[in-house]
MARMAR-673542 format. One record per residue (C-alpha): x, y, z; residue in three letters. Coordinates in Angstrom, 2 decimals. Each point is the difference from the previous one (the first is absolute). Layout:
PT       u       v       w code
PT       X       Y       Z  ALA
...
This chain:
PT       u       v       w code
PT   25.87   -0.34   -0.47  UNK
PT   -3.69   -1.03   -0.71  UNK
PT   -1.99   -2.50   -1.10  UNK
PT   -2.84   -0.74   -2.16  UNK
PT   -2.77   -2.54    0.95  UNK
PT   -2.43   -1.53   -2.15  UNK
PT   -2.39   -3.03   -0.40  UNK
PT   -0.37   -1.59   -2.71  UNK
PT   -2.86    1.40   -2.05  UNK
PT   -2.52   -1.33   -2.45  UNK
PT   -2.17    2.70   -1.51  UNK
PT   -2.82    0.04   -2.62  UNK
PT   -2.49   -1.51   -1.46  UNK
PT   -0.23   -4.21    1.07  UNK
PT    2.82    1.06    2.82  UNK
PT   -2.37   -2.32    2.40  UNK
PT    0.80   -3.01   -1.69  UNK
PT    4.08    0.92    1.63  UNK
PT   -1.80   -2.55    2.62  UNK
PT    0.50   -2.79   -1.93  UNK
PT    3.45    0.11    0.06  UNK
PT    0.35    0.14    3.78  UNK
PT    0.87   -3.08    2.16  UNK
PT   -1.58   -0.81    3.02  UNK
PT   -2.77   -2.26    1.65  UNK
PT   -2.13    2.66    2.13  UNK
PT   -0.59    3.55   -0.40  UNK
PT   -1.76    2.36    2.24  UNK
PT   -1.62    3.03   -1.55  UNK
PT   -0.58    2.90    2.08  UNK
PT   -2.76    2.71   -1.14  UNK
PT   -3.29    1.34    0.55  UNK
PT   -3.62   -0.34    0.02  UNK
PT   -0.82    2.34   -3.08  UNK
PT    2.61   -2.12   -2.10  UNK
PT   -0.96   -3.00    1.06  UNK
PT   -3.73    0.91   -1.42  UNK
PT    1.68    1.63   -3.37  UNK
PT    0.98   -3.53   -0.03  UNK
PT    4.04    0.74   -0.42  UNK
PT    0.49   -1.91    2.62  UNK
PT   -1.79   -3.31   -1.91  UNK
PT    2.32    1.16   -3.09  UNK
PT    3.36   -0.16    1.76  UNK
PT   -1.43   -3.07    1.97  UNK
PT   -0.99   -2.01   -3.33  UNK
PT    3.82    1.45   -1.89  UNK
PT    1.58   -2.58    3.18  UNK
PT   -2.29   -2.77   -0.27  UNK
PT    0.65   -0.37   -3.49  UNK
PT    3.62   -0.82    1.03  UNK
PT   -0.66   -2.28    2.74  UNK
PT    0.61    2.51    2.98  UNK
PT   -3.07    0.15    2.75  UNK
PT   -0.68    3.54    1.81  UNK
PT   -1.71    1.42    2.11  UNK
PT   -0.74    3.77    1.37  UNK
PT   -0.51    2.99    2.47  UNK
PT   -2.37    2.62   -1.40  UNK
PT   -0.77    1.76    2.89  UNK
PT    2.17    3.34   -1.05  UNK
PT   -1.37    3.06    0.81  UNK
PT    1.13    3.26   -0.95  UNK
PT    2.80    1.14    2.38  UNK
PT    0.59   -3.16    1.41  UNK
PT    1.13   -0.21    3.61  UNK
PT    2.18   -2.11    1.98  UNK
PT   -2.70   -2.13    1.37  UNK
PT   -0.93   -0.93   -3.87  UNK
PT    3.49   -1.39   -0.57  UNK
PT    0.18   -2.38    2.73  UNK
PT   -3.18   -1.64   -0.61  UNK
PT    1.41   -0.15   -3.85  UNK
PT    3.61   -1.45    1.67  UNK
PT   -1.85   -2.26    1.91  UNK
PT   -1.97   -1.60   -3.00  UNK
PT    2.93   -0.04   -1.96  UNK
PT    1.72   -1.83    2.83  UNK
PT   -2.87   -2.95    0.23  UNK
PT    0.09   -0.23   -3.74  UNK
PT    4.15   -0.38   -0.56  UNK
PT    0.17    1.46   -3.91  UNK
PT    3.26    0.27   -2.03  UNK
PT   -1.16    2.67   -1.75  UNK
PT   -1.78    3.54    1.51  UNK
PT   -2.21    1.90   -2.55  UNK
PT   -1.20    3.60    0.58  UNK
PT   -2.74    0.83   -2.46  UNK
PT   -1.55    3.77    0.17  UNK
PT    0.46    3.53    0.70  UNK
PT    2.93    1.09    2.37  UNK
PT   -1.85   -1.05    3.05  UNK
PT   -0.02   -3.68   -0.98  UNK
PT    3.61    0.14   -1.47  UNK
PT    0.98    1.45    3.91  UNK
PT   -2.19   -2.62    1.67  UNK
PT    2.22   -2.87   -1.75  UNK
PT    2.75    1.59    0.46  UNK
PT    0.16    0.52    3.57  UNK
PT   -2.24   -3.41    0.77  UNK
PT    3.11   -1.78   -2.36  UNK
PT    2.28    1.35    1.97  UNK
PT   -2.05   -1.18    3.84  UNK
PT   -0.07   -3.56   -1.74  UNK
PT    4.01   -0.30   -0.81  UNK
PT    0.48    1.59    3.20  UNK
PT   -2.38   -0.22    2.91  UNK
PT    2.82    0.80    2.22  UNK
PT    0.23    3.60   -0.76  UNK
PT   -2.63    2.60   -0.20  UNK
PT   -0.62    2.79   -2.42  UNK
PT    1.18    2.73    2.11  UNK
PT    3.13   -1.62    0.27  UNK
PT    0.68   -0.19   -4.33  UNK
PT    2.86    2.09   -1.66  UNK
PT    1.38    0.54   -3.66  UNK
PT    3.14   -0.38    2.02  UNK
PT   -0.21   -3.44    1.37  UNK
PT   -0.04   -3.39   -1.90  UNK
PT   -3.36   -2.29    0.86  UNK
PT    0.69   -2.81   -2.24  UNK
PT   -3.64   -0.36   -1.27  UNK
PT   -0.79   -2.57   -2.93  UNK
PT    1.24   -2.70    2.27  UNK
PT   -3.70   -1.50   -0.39  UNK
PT   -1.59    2.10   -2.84  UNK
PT    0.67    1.94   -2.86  UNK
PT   -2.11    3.07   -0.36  UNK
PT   -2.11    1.46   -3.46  UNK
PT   -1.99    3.27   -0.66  UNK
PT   -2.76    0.73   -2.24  UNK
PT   -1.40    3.57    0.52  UNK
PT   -3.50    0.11   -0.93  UNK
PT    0.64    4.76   -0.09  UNK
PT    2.08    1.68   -2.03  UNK
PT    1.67    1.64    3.38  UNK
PT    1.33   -0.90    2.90  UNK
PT    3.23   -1.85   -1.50  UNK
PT   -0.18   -1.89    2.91  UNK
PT    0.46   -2.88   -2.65  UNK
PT    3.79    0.90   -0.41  UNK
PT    0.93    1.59    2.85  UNK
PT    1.71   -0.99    3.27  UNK
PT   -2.28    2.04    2.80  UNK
PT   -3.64   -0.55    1.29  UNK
PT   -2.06    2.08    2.10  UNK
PT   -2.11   -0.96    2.65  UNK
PT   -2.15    1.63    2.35  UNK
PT    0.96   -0.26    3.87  UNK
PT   -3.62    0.14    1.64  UNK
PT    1.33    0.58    3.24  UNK
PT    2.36    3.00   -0.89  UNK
PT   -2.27    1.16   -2.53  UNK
PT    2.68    0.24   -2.86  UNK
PT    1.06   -1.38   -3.18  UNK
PT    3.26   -2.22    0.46  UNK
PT    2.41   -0.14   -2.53  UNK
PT    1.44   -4.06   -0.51  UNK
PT    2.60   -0.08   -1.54  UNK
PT    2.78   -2.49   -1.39  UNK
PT    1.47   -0.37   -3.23  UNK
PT   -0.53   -3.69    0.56  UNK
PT   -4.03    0.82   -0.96  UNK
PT    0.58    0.54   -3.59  UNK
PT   -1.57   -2.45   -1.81  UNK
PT    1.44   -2.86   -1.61  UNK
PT   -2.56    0.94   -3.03  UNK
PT   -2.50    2.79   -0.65  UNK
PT   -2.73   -0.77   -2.71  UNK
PT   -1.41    3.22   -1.68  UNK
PT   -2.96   -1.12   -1.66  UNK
PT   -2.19    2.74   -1.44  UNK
PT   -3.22   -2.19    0.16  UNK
PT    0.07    0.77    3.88  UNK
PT    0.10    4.10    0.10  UNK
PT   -2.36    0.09   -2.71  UNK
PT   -3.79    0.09    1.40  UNK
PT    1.27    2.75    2.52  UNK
PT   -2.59    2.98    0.21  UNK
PT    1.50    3.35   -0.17  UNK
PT    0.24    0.73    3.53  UNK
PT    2.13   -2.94    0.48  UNK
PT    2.03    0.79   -3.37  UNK
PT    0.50    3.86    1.51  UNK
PT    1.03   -1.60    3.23  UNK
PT    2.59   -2.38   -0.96  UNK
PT    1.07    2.10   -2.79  UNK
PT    0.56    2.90    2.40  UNK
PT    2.44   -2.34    1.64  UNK
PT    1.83   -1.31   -2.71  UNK
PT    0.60    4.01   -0.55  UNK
PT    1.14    0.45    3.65  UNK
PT    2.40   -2.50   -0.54  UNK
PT    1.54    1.07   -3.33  UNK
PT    0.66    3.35    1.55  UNK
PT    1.13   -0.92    3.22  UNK
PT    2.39   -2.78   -1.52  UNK
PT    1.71    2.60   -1.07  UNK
PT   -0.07    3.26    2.35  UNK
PT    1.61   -2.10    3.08  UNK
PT    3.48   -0.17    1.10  UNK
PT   -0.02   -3.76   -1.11  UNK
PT   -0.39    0.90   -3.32  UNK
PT    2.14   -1.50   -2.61  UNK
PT    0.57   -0.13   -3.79  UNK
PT   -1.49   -3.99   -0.35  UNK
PT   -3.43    1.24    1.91  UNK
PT   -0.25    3.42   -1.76  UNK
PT   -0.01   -1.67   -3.07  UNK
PT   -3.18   -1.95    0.71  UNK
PT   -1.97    2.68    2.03  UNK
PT    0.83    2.05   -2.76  UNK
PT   -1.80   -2.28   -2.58  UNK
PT   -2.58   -0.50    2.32  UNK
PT   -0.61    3.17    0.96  UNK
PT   -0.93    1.22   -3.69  UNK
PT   -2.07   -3.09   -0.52  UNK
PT   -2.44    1.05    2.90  UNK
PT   -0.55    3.20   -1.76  UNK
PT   -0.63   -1.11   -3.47  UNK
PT   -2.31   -3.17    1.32  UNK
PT   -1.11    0.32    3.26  UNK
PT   -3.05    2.65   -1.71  UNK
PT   -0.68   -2.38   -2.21  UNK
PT    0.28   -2.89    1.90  UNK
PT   -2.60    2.01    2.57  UNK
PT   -2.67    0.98   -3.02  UNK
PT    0.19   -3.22   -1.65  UNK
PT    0.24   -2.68    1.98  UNK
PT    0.42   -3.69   -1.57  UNK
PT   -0.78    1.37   -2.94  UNK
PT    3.34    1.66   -0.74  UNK
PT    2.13   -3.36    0.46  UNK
PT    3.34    2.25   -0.60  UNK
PT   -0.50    2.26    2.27  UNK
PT   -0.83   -2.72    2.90  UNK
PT    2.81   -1.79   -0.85  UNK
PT    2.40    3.01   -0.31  UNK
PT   -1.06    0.60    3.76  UNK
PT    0.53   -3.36    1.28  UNK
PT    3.70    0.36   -1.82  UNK
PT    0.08    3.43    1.44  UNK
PT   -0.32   -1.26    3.70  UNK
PT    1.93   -2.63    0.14  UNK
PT    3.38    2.19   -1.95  UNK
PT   -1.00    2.90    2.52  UNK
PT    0.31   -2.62    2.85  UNK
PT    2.75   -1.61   -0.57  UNK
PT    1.62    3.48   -0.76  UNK
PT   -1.09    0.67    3.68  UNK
PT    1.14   -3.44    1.37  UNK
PT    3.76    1.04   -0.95  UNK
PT   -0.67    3.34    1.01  UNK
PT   -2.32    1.50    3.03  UNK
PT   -3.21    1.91    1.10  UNK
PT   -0.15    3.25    0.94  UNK
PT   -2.41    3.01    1.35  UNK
PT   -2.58   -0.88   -1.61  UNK
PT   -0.31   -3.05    1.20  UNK
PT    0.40    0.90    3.83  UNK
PT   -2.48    2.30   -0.23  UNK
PT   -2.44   -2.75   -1.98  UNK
PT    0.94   -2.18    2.72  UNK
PT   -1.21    1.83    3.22  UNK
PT   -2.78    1.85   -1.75  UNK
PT   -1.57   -3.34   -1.52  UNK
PT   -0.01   -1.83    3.43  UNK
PT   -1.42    2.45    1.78  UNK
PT   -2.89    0.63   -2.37  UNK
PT    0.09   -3.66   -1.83  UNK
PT    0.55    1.39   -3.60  UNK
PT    1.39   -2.25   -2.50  UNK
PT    3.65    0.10   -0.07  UNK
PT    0.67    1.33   -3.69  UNK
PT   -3.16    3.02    0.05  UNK
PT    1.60    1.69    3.31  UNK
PT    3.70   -0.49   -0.73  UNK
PT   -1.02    1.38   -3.64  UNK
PT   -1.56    3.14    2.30  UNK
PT    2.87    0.65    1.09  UNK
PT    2.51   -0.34   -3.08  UNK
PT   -0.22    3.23   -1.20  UNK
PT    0.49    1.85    3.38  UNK
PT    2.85   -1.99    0.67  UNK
PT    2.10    0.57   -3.48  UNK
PT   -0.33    4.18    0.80  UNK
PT    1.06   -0.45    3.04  UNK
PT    2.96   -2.28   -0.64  UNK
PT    0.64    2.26   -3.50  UNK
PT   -0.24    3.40    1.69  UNK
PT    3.30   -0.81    2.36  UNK
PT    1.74   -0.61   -3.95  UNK
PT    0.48   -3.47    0.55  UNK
PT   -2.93   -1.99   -1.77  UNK
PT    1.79   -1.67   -2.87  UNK
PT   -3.49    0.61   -2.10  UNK
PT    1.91    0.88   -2.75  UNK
PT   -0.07   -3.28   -2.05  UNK
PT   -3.49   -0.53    0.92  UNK
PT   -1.13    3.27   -1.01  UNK
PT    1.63    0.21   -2.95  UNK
PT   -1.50   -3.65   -1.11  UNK
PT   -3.69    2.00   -0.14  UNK
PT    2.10    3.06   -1.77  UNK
PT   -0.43    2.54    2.91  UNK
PT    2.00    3.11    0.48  UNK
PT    3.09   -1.38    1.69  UNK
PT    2.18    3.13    0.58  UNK
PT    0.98   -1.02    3.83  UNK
PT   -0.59   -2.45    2.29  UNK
PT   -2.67    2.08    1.87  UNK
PT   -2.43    0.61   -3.52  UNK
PT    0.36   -3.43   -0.73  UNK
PT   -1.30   -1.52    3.27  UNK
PT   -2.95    3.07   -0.27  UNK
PT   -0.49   -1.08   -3.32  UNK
PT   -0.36   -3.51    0.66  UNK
PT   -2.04    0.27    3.17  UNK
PT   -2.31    2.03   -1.89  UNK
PT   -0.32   -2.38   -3.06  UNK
PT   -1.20   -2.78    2.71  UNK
PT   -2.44    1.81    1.23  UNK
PT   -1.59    0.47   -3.44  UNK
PT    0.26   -3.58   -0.62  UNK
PT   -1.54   -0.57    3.73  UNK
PT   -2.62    2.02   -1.52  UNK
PT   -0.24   -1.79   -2.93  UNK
PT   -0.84   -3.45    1.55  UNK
PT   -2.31    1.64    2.74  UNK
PT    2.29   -0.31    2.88  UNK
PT    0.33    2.29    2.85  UNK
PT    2.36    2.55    0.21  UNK
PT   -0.20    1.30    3.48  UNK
PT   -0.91   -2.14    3.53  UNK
PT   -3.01    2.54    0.24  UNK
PT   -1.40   -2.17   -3.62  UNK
PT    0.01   -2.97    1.96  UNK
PT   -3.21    1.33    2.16  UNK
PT    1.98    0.95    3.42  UNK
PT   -1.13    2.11    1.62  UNK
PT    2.21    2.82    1.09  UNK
PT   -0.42   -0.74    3.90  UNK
PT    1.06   -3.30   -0.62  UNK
PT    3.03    0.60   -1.90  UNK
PT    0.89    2.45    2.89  UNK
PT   -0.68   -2.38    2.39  UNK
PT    2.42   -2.67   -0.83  UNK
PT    2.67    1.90   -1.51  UNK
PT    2.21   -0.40    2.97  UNK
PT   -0.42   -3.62   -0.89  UNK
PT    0.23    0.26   -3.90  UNK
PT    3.28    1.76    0.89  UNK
PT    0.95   -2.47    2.77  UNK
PT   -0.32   -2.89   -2.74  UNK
PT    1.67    1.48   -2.39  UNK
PT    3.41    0.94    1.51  UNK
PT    0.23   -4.00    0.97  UNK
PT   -0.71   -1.17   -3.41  UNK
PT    3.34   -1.39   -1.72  UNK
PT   -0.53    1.79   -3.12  UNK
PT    1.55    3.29    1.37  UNK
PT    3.31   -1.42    0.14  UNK
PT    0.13    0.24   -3.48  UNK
PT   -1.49    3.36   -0.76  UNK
PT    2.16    2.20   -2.14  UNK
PT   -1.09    2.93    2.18  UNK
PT   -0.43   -1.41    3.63  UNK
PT   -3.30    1.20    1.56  UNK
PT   -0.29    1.65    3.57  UNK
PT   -3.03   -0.22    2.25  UNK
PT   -0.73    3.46   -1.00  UNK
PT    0.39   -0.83   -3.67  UNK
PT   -2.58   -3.32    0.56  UNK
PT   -2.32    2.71    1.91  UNK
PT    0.03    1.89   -3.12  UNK
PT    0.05   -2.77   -2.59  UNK
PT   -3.56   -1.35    1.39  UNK
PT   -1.59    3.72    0.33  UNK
PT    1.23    1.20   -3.35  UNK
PT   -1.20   -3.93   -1.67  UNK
PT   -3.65    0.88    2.19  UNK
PT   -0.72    3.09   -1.64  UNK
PT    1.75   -1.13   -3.51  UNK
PT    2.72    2.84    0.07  UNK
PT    3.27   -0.08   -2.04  UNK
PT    2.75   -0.27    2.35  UNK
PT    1.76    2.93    0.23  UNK
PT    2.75   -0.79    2.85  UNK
């Protein structure tokens, strides 16, 4: 038996003015500096006033937001009392709210100490919105958030289903000034995501069926989402769709390989979360497809590549993202990212020490050894097709 989780979503163009239909006295909007001066933040602000509810906000985000960031958010959210918690941004923000939500409904326990498997009984003071300003993270829809641990020096995984939203708003007005490196980024991840929803041993028929929509969106707009900026309206809005059906595709399903390597590589060289666990999507599809048990068909057959076993279609598909990696500039190998080989060397004991405690292996279709982790980071440093 499963079950499928969603918010209730509001996408398009005018979703913003959702707000008006909310009830509630005081709202706390949690976000950052760079939005704040975009002037989102006065946007969203001015949607409540017009309906009578005051607000206030935290924009002191930063990318990869630690522990120490969400208490001082808690703690403001605390002096302020609001009915209503707003996260407004990329996934870092969306995380921030989440997990400071969850240390103002219950001060009493800490995040180390949250499960999927436990009941928390938050909205007992405040009901809880998202309004991604990327086409993405999906943190908008989904029931996770990831936070760094500065004195461990990894990226927790918070998790309850009680964090998905009460209502997402997908408003393509947000994602659409991105420049291209942030498009490439956050549509990298969206990709991630698509594939990974559905090359896990969570997978299931109600979250193929939107990673498999999303998945071919990415490749017919994410290029021209990348070249064109605001100026293709379609394709900016087909992304922001894209991310948010690829999320909550993910939300009912799980992570993967990918995203266990993306998680120890990017905090130990601070890359952004979607570029490095993009890296390392190709890599990991071989090497889950070349033990025969990739379920890549559907997705490689939804770009019309040769299909004939389960082995050609992950080779297929791995190679088809690294031409559209190529396409939007990204790198395809950790070498790209300017480290230098001593370095890499240096901390792979650590790369692979991060990696084998990262939760997303417990879902891998092919489980990885430290020997295959060893191998995984070499063969994604020199930008070698996996061949084990």
């Amino acid at each position: 038996m499963w079950y499928f989780r969603s918010p209730k979503i509001v996408f398009g163009d005018g979703a913003l003015a959702e707000l008006d239909q909310i009830s509630g006295k005081r709202a706390f909007i949690v976000t950052d500096e760079v939005l704040t001066s975009l002037g989102f933040l006065q946007l969203v602000q001015d949607q409540l006033a017009a309906v009578g509810t005051d607000s206030t906000f935290f924009d002191r985000v930063e990318a990869d937001p630690g522990l120490q960031t969400v208490e001082h958010c808690a703690q403001a959210m605390l002096a302020y009392g609001p009915d209503w918690i707003i996260g407004l941004g990329g996934g870092s923000c969306l995380d921030v709210a989440k997990a400071a939500w969850f240390r103002y409904e219950r001060p009493d326990i800490s995040l180390e100490e949250v499960s999927p498997f436990e009941q928390f009984d938050l909205r007992s003071k405040a009901g809880f919105i998202t309004i991604p300003t990327t086409a993405g993270s999906g943190a908008e829809v989904t029931a996770g958030a990831v936070i760094t641990d500065e004195r461990a020096n990894r990226k927790m995984e918070v998790a309850t289903y009680e964090f998905t939203p009460d209502l997402a708003i997908i408003d393509p007005q947000f994602s659409a000034q991105m420049p291209p490196e942030l498009t490439a980024d956050t549509g990298i991840d969206v990709l991630a995501h698509a594939v990974e929803g559905v090359a896990n041993t969570f997978a299931n028929d109600f979250s193929d069926g939107l990673c498999l929509h999303a998945f071919r969106m990415i490749f017919e707009y994410l290029p021209r989402a990348y070249l064109h900026g605001s100026k293709d309206m379609e394709a900016r809005t087909k992304m922001a769709n894209a991310a948010t059906i690829a999320a909550l595709g993910l939300n009912n399903s799980h992570v993967a390989l990918a995203h266990g390597l993306g998680h120890s590589a990017g905090t130990e060289w601070k890359i952004s979360h979607g570029r490095v666990t993009g890296l390392f999507l190709p890599y990991t599809v071989e090497f889950t497809a070349n033990s025969g048990v990739g379920h890549y068909q559907a997705l490689s057959r939804a770009l019309d590549l040769p299909v004939d076993d389960p082995i050609q279609a992950g080779i297929s598909l791995a190679q088809a993202i690294r031409n559209l990696l190529q396409k939007i500039d990204m790198p395809r190998s950790i070498e790209q990212l300017g480290i230098a080989r001593l370095e890499f060397e240096d901390r792979l004991e650590a790369l692979c020490d991060r990696a084998e405690m990262d939760s997303a292996l417990a879902t891998c279709l092919r489980f990885p050894y430290r020997d295959d982790l060893r191998k995984l980071f070499e063969y994604a440093y020199d930008g070698w097709v996996v061949d084990f």
